[in-house]
C-alpha positions as CSV (number, residue, x, y, z in Angstrom):
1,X,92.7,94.2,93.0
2,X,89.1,95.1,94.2
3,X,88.9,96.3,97.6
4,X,85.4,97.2,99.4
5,X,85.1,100.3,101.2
6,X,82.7,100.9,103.6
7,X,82.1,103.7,106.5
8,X,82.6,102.5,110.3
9,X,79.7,101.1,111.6
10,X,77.9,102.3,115.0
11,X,78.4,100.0,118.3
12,X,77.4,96.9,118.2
13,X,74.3,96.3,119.6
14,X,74.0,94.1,123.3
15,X,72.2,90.4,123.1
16,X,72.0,88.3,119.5
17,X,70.9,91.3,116.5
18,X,72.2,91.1,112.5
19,X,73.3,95.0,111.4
20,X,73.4,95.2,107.8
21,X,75.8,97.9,106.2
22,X,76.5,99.0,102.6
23,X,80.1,99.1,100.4
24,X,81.2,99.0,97.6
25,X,83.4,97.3,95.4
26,X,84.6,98.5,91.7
27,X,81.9,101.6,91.9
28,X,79.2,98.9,92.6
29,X,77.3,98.9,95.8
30,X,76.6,95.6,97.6
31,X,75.0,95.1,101.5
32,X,77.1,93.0,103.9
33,X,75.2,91.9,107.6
34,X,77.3,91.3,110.6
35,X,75.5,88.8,113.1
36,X,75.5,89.9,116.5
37,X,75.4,87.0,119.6
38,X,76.3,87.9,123.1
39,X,79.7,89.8,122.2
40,X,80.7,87.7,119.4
41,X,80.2,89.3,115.8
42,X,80.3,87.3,112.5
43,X,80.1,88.3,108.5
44,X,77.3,86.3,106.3
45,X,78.3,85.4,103.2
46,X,79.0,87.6,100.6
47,X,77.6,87.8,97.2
48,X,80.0,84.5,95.5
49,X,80.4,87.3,92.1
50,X,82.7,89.4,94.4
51,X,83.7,86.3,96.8
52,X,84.1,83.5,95.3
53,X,85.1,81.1,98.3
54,X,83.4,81.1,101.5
55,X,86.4,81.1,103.9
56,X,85.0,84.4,105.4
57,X,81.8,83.2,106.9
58,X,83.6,79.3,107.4
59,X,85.9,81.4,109.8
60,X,83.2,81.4,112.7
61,X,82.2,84.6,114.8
62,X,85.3,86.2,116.8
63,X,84.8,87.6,120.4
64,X,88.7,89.2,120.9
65,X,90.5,92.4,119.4
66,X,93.1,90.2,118.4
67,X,91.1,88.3,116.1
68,X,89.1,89.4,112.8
69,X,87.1,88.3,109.6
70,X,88.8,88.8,106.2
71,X,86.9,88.6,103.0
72,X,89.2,88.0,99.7
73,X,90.0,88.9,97.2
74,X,87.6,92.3,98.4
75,X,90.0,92.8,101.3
76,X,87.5,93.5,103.9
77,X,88.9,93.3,107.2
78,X,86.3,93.0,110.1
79,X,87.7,93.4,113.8
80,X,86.7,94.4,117.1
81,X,87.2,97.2,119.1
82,X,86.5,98.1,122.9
83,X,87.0,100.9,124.4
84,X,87.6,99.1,127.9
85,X,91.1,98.2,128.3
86,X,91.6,94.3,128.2
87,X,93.0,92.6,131.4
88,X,95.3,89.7,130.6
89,X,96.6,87.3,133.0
90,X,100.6,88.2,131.8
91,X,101.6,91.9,132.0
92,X,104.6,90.9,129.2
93,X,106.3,87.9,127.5
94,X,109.8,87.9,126.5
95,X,111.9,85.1,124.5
C-alpha cells in the first residue's frame, strides 16, 4: 500500500489562511493545502491519481484533538494538536 509521508507542519496560523505542504507518495512528490478558518483546519482535495474517492475533503474541517482527516488508500492522517490542556465538563466516565 502507498502511504504519504510528509514532515510536521509549523502552527497553524490564527484567522481563515490555506498552508500548502509537500509529500510524497511511491518516491513521487505531490502538494497537499490545509484550509485554515477560526480554529478549524480542513484537507482540499487530493490529486484523484493517488485518491481516488473524495471522502477526505467530504469529511468537513475538524476543530477537536479527538477528531482528524484521513486520506485513503495514501493513509494520511491529519489531526490536531494543542498544547493547552482541554477542559471537559466530566473529569471521568465509567460503565
Amino acid at each position: 500500500l502507498p502511504r504519504a509521508a510528509a514532515p510536521r507542519p509549523a502552527p497553524a496560523p490564527a484567522g481563515n489562511a490555506q498552508r500548502s505542504f509537500p509529500f510524497t507518495v511511491d518516491d513521487q512528490e505531490y502538494q497537499g493545502t490545509l484550509e485554515f478558518d477560526d480554529g478549524s483546519v480542513r484537507l482540499q482535495r487530493l490529486p484523484q491519481d493517488i485518491v481516488p474517492l473524495a471522502i477526505h475533503h467530504d469529511m468537513g474541517p475538524i476543530v477537536h484533538t479527538y477528531q482528524s482527516i484521513v486520506a485513503l488508500p495514501v493513509r494520511m492522517l491529519v489531526r490536531l494538536e494543542t498544547t493547552e490542556p482541554e477542559e471537559f465538563e466530566f473529569d471521568i466516565v465509567a460503565y
